[in-house]
C-alpha positions in Angstrom: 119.4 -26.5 65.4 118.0 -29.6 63.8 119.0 -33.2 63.8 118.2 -36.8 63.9 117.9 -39.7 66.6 118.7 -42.8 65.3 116.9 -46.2 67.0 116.5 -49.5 66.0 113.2 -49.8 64.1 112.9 -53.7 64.2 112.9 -53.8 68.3 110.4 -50.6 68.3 107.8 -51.1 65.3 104.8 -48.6 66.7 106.6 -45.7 68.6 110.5 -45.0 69.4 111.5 -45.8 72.7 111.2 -44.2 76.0 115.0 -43.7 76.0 115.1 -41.5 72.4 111.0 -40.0 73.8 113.2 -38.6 76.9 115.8 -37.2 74.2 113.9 -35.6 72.2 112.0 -33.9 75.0 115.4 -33.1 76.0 116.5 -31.3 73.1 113.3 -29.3 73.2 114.6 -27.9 76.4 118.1 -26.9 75.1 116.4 -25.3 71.7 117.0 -28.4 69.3 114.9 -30.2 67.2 115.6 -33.9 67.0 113.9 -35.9 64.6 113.1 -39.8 65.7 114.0 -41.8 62.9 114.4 -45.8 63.1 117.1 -47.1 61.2 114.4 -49.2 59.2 113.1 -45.6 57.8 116.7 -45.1 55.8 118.1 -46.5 53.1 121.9 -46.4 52.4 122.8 -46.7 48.7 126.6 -46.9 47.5 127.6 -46.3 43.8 130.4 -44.1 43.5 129.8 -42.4 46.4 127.6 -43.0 49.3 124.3 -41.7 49.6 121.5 -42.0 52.5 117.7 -41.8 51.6 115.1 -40.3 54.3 118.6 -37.9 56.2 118.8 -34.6 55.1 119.6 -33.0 58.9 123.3 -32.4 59.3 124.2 -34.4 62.3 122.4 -37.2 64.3 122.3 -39.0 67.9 123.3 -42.3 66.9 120.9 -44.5 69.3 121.5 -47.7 67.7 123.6 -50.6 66.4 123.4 -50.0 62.9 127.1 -49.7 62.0 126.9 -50.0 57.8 123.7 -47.2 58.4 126.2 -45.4 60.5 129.2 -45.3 58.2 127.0 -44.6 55.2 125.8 -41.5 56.9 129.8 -40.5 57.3 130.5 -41.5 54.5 128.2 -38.5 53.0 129.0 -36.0 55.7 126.5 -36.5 58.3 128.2 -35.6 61.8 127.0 -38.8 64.3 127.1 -38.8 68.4 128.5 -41.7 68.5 130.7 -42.5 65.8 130.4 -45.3 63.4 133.4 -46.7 64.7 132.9 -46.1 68.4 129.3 -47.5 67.8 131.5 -50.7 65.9 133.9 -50.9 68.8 131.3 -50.9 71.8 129.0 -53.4 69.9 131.6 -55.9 69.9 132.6 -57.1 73.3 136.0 -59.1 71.5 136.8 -55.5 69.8 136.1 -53.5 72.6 138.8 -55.5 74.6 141.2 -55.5 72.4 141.3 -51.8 72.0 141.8 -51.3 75.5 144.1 -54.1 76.2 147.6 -52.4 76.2 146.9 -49.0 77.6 146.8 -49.9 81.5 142.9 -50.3 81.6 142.1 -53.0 84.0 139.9 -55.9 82.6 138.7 -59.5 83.5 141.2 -61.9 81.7 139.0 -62.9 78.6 139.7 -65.3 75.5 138.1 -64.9 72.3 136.7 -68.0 70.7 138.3 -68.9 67.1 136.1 -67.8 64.3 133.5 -70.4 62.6 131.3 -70.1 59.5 129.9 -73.7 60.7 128.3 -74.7 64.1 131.0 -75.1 66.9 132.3 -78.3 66.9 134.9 -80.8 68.6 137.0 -78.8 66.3 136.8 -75.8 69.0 137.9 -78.1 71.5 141.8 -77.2 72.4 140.3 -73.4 72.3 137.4 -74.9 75.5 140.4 -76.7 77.4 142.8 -74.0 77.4 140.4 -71.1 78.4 138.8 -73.4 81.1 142.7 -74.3 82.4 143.2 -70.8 82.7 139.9 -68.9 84.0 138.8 -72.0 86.3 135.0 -72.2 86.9 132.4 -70.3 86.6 133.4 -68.8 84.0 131.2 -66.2 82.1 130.7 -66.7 78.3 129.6 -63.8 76.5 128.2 -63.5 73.0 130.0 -60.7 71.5 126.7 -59.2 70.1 124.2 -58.2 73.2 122.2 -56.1 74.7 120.5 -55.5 78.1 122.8 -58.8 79.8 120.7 -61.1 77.7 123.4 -62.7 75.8 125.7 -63.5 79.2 125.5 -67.1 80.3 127.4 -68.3 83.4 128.6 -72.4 82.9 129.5 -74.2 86.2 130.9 -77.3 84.3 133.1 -78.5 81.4 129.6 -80.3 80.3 127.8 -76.7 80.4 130.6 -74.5 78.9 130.9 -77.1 75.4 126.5 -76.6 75.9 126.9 -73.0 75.3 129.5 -73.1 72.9 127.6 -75.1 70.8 124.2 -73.2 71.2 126.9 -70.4 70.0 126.6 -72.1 66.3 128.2 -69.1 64.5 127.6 -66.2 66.6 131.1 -64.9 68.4 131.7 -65.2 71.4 134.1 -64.4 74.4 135.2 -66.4 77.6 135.8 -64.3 80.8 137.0 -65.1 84.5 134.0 -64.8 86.7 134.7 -62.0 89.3 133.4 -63.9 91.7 133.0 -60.6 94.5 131.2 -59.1 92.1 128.5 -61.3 91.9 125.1 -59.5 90.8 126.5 -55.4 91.5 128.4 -54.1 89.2 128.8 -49.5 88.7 127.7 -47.8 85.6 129.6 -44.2 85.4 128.5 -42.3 82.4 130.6 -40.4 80.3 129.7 -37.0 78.8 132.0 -35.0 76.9 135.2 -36.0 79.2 133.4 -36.1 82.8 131.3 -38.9 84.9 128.1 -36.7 85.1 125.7 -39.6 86.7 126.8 -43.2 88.4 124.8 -45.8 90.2 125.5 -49.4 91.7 123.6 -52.0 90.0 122.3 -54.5 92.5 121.1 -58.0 91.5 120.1 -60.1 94.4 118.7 -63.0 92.2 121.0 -63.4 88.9 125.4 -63.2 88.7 124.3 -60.5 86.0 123.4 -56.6 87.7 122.0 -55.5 84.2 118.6 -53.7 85.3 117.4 -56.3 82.2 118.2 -58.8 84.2 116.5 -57.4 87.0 118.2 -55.2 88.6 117.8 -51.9 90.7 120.3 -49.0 90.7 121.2 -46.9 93.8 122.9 -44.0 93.8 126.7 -44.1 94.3 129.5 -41.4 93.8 132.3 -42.6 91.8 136.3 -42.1 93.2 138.4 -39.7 91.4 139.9 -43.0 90.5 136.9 -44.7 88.7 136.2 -41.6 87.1 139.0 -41.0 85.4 139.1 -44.5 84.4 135.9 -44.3 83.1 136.7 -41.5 81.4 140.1 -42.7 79.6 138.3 -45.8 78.1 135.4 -43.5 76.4 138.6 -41.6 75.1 140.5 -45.0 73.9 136.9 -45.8 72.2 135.9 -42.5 70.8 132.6 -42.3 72.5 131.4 -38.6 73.8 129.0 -39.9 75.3 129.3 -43.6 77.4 128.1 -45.6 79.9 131.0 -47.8 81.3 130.1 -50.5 83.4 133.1 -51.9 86.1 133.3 -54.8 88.5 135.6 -55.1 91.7 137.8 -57.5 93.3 137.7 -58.5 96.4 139.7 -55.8 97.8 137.7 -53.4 96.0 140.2 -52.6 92.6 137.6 -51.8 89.8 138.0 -54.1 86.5 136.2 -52.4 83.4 133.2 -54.8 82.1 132.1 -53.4 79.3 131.5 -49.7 77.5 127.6 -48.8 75.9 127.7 -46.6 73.2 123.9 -46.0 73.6 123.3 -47.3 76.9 120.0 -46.9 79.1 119.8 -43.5 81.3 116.5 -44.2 82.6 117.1 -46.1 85.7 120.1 -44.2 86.8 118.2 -40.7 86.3 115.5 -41.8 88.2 118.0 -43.1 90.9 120.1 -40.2 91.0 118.0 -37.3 90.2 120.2 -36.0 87.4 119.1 -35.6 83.8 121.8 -37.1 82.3 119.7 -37.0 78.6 119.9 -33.2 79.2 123.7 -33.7 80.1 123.8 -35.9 76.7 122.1 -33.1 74.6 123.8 -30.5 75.8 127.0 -32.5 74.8 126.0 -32.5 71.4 124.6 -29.0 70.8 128.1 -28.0 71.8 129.9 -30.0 69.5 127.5 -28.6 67.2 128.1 -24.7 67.6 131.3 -25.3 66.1 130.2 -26.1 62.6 
């Protein structure tokens, strides 16, 4: 059984990463052959029809951003773990709200920032005022695009939140209520197939952000039958097979869903835990597989 591994090539120019090194090793124990291939290495063409050059495998581990890539692959009957438009969804913190909002899935109250083509402006101001009326301060402000925590700022002040926003220039972005108990811990659960198969708590003692980015540590933690099927149903609303879903908790302990990866990080919480969740993750997909 042969397939790809998709990565980005532009954050990874002399070697893939450890993550898709540890898949690939992975799928070598489950009988698969997964070829590393950075998104930089293909070319999607579209006349007619659509047409990728450098993919001839029949199905690929999506580990990347790359949406067009990923719907041109589709688009000329490549099977993808994750989809294109569960890759889309996840990537997008705005869009991955909005898909969830209305089904019961419990979420920090967030407002997404008008759209701009132009710096953001005095013009953006009723859109500041409202949000900070409503969410009070600190309030998170999140670029929509981000990985690793790195684009999550927390402003203190009316004078730091229009700071942000205009650093923002074009590039969407959300505003969120800071959970204030959750200050630096947050719980990944990953998602395989439709069960949690690895959680940890993420632990921050120096930044409001747990990402282990940000620099973080992850300890071991067993998720209620609660979080777990809440995990669970927001991997379902999303599409993902495979997810790592990230919640925070009120003070009296009710989980609020963060955010959902699409590709996220499993070597910290394997190391923590002692379970190969890439093994979990390959396994996922050589099933799906054995029915074509």
């Amino acid at each position: 059984m042969n397939g790809l591994i998709i990565y980005n090539g532009f954050w990874n120019t002399a070697e893939p990463p450890f993550a898709v090194r540890s898949l690939v090793s992975a799928a070598k124990l489950e009988g698969m052959t997964l070829r590393a291939v950075p998104n930089t290495a293909l070319t999607a063409y579209l006349t007619s029809e659509a047409g990728v050059l450098g993919a001839e495998e029949p199905f690929a581990l999506f580990w990347d951003k790359d949406v067009r890539l990923a719907r041109a692959m589709e688009a000329c009957g490549m099977r993808l773990y994750n989809s294109a438009s569960a890759v889309a969804v996840c990537d997008d913190k705005a869009a991955t709200q909005l898909a969830l909002c209305g089904h019961g899935i419990p979420m920090p109250e967030t407002f997404v920032a008008p759209m701009t083509y132009v710096s953001y402006t005095e013009a953006g101001e009723a859109f500041l005022a409202m949000a900070e009326e409503r969410l009070g301060y600190p309030l998170v402000v999140k670029e929509c695009f981000g990985s690793l925590g790195g684009q999550v700022y927390l402003a203190h002040s009316p004078a730091e939140l229009r700071a942000l926003a205009a650093a923002m220039a074009a590039r969407p972005f959300v505003l969120q209520r800071f959970v204030a108990a959750s200050k630096g811990m947050d719980r990944r659960l990953y998602v395989v197939g439709s069960e949690v198969v690895a959680a940890m708590t993420r632990q921050n003692d120096k930044d409001f952000r747990a990402n282990i980015g940000a620099g973080g540590h992850g300890i071991p933690y067993t998720p209620t039958a609660e979080e777990a099927a809440l995990a669970v149903r927001c991997c379902e609303l999303l599409g993902c097979g495979v997810g790592g879903v990230d919640l925070l908790y009120e003070s009296g302990g009710s989980p609020l869903v963060c955010e959902v990866n699409s590709s996220a990080q499993t070597r910290e919480l394997s190391a923590c835990t002692g379970i190969d969740v890439d093994r979990a993750i390959v396994r996922y997909v050589k099933t799906q597989e054995e029915k074509y």
